[in-house]
N, C-alpha and C positions, 0 to 999 in steps of 0.2 A: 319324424325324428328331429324335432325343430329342440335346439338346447333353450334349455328353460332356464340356464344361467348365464352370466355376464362375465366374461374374459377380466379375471381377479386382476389385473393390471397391478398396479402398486400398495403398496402400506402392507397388512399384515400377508401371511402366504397362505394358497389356499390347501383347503382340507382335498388331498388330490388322489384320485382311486382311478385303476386301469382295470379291464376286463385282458385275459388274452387278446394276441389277434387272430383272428380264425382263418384258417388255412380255406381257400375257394375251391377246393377242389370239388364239393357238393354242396348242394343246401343245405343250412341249417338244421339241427332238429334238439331235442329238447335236452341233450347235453349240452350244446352250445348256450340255450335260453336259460337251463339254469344258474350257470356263472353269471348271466348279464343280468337278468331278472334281480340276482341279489346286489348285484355293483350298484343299479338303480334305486335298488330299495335302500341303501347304503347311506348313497348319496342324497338321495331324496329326504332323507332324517337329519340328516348335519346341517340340509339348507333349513330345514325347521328347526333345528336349533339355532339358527342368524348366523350360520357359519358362510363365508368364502367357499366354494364349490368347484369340482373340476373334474368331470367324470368323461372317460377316454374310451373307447374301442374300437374298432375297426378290422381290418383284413390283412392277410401274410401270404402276397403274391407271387413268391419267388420260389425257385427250387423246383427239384428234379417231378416231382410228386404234381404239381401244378403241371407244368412242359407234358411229362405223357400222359393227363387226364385231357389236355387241350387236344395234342395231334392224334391221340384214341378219339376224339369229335370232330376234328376233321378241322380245327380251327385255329388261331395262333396262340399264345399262354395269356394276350395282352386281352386279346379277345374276349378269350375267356373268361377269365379275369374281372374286364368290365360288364359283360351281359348276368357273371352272379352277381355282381356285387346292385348291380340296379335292381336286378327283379327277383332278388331271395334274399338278399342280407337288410340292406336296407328296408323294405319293405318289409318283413319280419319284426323290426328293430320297431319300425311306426306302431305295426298294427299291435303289439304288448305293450305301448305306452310307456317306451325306454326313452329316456330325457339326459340324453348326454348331449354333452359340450362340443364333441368333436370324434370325427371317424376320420382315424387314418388309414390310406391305404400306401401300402411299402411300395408301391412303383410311382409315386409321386414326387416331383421332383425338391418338393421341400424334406422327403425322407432321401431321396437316395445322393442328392450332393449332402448332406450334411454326415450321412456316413462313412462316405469315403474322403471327408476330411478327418472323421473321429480316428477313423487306422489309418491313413496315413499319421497323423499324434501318435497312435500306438508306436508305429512302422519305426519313426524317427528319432522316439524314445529307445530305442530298443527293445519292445515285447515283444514285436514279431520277428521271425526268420524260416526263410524255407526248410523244407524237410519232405518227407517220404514218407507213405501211409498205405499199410496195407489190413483190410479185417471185414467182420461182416457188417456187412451195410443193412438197416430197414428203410426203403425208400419212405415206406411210411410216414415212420416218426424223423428222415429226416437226419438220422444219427447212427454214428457206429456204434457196434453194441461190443460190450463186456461176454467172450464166447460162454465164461457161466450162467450166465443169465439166458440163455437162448433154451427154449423147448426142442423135443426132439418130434421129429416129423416121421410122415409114412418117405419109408425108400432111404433115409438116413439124412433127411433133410435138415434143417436147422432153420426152427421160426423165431419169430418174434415174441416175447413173449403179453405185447402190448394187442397185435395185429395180428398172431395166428398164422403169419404168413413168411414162405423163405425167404431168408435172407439172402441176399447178394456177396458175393466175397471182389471187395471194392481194391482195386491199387493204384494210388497214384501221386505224382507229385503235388505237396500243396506249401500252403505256410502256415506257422505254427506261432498259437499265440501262451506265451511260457504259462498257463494255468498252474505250474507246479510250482512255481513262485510264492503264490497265495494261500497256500493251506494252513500256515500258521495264524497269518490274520486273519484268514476267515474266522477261522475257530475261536481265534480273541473276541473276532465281533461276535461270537453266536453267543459266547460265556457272558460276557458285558451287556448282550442287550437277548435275555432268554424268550421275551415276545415277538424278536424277528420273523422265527417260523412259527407257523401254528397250522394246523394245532399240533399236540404235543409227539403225537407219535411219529408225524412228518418230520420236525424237528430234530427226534432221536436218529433218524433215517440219515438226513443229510450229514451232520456231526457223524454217524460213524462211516460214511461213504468217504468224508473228506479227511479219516483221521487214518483211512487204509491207504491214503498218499495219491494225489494229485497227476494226472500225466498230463504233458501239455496239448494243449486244446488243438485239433486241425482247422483253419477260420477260414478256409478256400477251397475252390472246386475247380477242377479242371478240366473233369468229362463231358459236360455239358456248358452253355453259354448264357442259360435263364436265371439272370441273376445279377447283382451290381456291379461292374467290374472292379478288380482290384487295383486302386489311382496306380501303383507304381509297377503293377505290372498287367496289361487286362488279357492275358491268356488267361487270366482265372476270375474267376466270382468268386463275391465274397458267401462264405458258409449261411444259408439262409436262416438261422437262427441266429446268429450272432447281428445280422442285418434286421432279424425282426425284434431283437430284444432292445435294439438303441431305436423303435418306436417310441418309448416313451419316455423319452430325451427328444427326438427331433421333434414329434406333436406338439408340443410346449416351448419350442423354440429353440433349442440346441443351435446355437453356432450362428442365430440369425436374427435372435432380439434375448438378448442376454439380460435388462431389466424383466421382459414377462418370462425368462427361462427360472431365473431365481424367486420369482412369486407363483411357481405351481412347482416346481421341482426341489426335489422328488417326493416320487409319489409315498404318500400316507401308506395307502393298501395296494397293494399286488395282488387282486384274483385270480389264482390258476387253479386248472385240474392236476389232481397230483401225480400226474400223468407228466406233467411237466416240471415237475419241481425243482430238478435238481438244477437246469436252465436258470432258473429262479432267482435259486437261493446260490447258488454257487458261482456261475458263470457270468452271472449279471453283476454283483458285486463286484466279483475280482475285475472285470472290463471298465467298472465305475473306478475301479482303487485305482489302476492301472494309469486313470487318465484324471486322476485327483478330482473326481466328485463326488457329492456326497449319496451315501447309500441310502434307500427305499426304508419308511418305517416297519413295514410288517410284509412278509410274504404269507398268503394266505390260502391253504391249499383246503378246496375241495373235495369230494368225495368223489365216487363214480355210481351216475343211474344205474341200477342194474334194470335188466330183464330177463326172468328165466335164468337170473345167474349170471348172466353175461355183462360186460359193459357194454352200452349202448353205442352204438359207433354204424357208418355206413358197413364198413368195413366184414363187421360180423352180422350184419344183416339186422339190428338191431333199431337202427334207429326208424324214430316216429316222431315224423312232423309237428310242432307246436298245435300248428292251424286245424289237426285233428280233434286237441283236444279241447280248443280254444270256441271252434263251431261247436261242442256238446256245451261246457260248461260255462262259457264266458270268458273275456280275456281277465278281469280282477280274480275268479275265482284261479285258475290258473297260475295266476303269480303268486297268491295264496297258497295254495296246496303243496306247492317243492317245499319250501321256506317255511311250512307248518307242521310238514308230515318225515321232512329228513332233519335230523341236526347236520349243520353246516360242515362238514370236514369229514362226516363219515360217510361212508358208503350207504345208498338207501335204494331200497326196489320199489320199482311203480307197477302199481295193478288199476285196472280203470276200477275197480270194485272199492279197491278202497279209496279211491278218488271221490265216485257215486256217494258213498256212507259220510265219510267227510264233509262234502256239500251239502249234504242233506240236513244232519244233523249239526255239525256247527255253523253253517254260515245260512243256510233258509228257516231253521228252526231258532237257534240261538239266537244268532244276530237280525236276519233279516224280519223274523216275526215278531222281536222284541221294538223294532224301527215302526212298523205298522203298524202295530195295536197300540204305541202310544201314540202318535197321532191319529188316530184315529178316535180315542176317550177324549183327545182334546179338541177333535173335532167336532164329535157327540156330545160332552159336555162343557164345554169353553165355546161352543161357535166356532174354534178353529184359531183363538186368541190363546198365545201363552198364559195361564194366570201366574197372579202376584202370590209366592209361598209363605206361609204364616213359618210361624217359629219350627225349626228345625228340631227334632224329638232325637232321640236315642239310634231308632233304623237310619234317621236322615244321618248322622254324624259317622256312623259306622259304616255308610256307605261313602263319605266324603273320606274318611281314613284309606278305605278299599281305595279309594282312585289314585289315591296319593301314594299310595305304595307299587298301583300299577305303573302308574309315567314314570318312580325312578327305576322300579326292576325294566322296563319295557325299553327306558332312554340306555340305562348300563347295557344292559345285553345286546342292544343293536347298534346303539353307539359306538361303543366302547369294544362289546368281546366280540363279534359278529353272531352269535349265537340268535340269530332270526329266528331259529323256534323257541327258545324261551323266551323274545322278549316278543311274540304274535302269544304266545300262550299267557304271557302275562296280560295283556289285554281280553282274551278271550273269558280268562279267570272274571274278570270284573266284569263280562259280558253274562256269566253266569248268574256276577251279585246283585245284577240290576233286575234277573231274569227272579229272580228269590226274593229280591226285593219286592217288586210287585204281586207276588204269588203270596207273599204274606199281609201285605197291604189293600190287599182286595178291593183296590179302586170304584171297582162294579159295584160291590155291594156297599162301600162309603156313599155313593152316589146317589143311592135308592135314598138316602134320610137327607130330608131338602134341610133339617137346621143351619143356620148360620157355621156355628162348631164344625157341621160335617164338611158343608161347604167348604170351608177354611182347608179344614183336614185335606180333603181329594184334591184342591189347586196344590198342597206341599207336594202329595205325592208324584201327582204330574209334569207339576216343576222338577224335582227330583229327578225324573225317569230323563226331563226330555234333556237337562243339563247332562246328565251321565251320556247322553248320545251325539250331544254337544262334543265334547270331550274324546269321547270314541273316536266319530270325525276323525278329528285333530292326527289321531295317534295312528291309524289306521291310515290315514290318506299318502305316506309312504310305500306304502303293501298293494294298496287296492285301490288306485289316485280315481278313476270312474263313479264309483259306488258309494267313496266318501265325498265325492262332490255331491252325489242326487240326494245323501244324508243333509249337508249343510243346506242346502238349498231347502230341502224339507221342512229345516227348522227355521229356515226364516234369516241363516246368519251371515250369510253373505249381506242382504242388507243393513242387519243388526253390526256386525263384527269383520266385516271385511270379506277380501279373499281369504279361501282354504289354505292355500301354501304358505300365504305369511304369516299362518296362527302359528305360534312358538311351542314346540314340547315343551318345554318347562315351567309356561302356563298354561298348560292343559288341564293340573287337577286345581288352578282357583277357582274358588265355589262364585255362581250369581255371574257369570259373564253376560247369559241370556237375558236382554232385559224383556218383563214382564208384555202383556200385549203382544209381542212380536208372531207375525201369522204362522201357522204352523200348517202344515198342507199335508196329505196320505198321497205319495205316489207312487208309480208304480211299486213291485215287490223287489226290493233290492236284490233276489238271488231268486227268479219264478221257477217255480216245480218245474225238474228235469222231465225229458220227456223219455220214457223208457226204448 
């Protein structure tokens, strides 16, 4: 999980994306991998675009939920704590080929001094003050709930309606940070800047949550001791989300290098599951307003995997390991499939069936067989040399149109809107047109007629094919960073044209980068037949 970027230090700020921090109470499993899976794929396209880089995630060691998953094992919370984060988080994060900058973990001491200076500022301002709190509690999420919102249970119970599970009826002294202060400016900023939230339906969500009126936030705990203490009084810890949400202020320097806090802060994108949104979009601002910093460009909420309906979660029994499905189809295919098969923000169900069909048919048929068979005519008839392309015809030009429309639909949509599946479908589109292109160009039988003419003719086409995979590479290597190295490597361009990662998207679709000659090699099959 070694960062593959460079601490943005000074001059312009960098383009800076957070993953949640994921709660240790179990191993990962493929809701966790899909928020991070896309924050990498994210980031991984800005640095190809020659952007400044700064991609953040890490873990949310604190609270009640941690404490009795520990002493249920028999162990301490720190314990805990540190035996997942070495041999399930981390190592999860290596083995998908996540390329972030830095992992924070909330019981470090560059997070928990820089917190309990951030409230004490609140404390001193006047945000905070004590108060009394009584209601149902979900240890789970962590949060008191609104008694509307709760499910009804067998025996007259009250669940969660996140978790399934009873709620607690919590009372106790804490301190209170005025949240109800903030409902008007929130809602200024949600008017003034309407891509804060996305996508839209989330958006409508929080706008009418905070426009049914604000009550002030409880920011401490006093039942238990697993937790930051409060500077100015430590019978209490601070509320473990408000301690996990100023992660990404302290990761980037909060309070401790104030030149690198202003060239990554704040973050571009906020990835969460909308499981957590209202955290997000509501509670995190007003704590920024509060203490005069400036606010996150976009909060970006997630869908929920289903399965069988469900959302995937230990909790509901739902969840399944990365590594399950990472041993059948590949770690590239993998990061592919979430990001090709749900649109980003909506809810999407995973079936291995339609995992299989997907593999099969777009990535070993389309992609990975159109990679093969052109090297391999150029091996069969070039010796294994690029040849030099004669004049470009009609197919050549309408295929160089095709490219050029996939890098800006492919750049806009992943760039700019997050929409990973249309801008992997945009690429896939032109994986079709190269797939047509040669189906109509019939390489094989230009070949059978030795003239000069034909000659000529089948080096365009081949050029043609192996430039558009040239290209692919490029655009692809965000998605599926493995598969589109064993691509450039194939064509020869690592020696020809550099590293893979410092090829720029936005010279992706100039035509002729491939110079002529350049070895061209068949290796293995970029996606080999599954095995049933």
């Amino acid at each position: 999980m070694a960062a593959t970027g460079s601490d943005p230090g000074t001059g312009a700020k960098a383009y800076y994306v957070s993953t949640p921090i994921y709660y240790v109470n179990d191993a990962p499993h493929l809701g966790h991998a899909y928020t991070t899976v896309a924050g990498d794929v994210l980031t991984r396209w800005h640095r190809q675009r020659g952007e400044k880089v700064w991609f953040l995630t890490g873990t949310d060691e604190h609270g009640q939920k941690i404490m009795r998953t520990a002493e249920a094992n028999g162990v301490s919370p720190r314990e805990w704590a540190d035996t997942l984060v070495a041999d399930a988080w981390k190592p999860l994060w290596q083995h998908l080929d996540i390329a972030n900058d830095d992992f924070i973990r909330t019981t470090e001491k560059r997070h928990t001094d820089r917190v309990r200076e951030f409230f004490q500022a609140l404390h001193d301002k006047g945000e905070i003050y004590p108060g009394g709190y009584e209601g149902p509690y979900c240890v789970g999420c962590e949060e008191y709930k609104v008694p509307g919102e709760l499910l009804d249970g067998e025996g007259g119970a009250k669940l969660c309606p996140i978790h399934k599970r009873p709620v607690e009826l919590l009372k106790e002294e804490n301190y209170f940070f005025r949240l109800s202060d903030y409902g008007p400016r929130l809602l200024e900023h949600y008017e003034a800047n309407p891509g804060f939230i996305q996508p839209e339906s989330a958006r409508n969500e929080v706008i009418n949550f905070v426009r049914q009126g604000l009550t002030d936030l409880s920011i401490s705990r006093s039942t238990f001791d697993w937790g930051i203490p409060v500077p100015w009084d430590t019978r209490h810890v601070i509320y473990v989300w408000v301690d996990a949400l100023l992660n990404y202020a302290t990761a980037v320097g909060f309070g401790a290098d104030q030149e690198r806090f202003e060239s990554i802060f704040p973050a571009d994108v906020h990835l969460v599951g909308k499981d957590i949104l209202r955290f997000h979009a509501v509670i995190w601002p007003a704590m920024l307003m509060a203490n005069g910093l400036p606010l996150p460009g976009k909060v970006a909420a997630n869908g929920w995997l289903l399965v069988g309906g469900e959302k995937m979660s230990k909790s509901n029994l739902t969840g399944i390991k990365p590594q399950d499905l990472t041993s059948h189809f590949g770690v590239d295919a993998y990061r592919w499939y979430f990001l090709r098969a749900i649109a980003f923000g909506q809810d999407g169900s995973f079936s291995w069936e339609d995992f299989q069909v997907r593999y099969t048919s777009e990535l070993a048929n389309d992609y990975g067989n159109l990679a093969s068979r052109v090297a391999a005519m150029i091996g069969k008839y070039f010796d294994g040399a690029l040849p030099e392309p004669g004049e470009a015809g009609e197919a050549e030009r309408s295929l160089h149109e095709a490219l050029a429309t996939a890098v800006t639909e492919a750049d806009r949509r992943i760039g700019d809107e997050l929409d990973f599946q249309g801008g992997i479908a945009a690429v896939f589109d032109f994986i079709k047109r190269v797939n047509g292109y040669l189906t109509a160009q019939e390489p094989w039988k230009v070949a059978k007629d030795t003239s000069e003419p034909a000659r000529a003719r089948l080096a365009t086409i081949l050029y043609t094919a192996a430039e558009s995979l040239r290209a692919i590479a490029v655009l692809l290597h965000p998605v599926m960073p493995t598969t589109s190295r064993a691509l450039w490597d194939s064509l020869g361009a690592d020696e020809a044209l550099g590293d893979l990662a410092a090829q720029r998207v936005g010279e992706a679709a100039r035509w002729g980068q491939l110079p002529p000659t350049t070895p061209i090699t068949k290796g293995a099959p970029l996606f080999p037949r599954l095995e049933e």
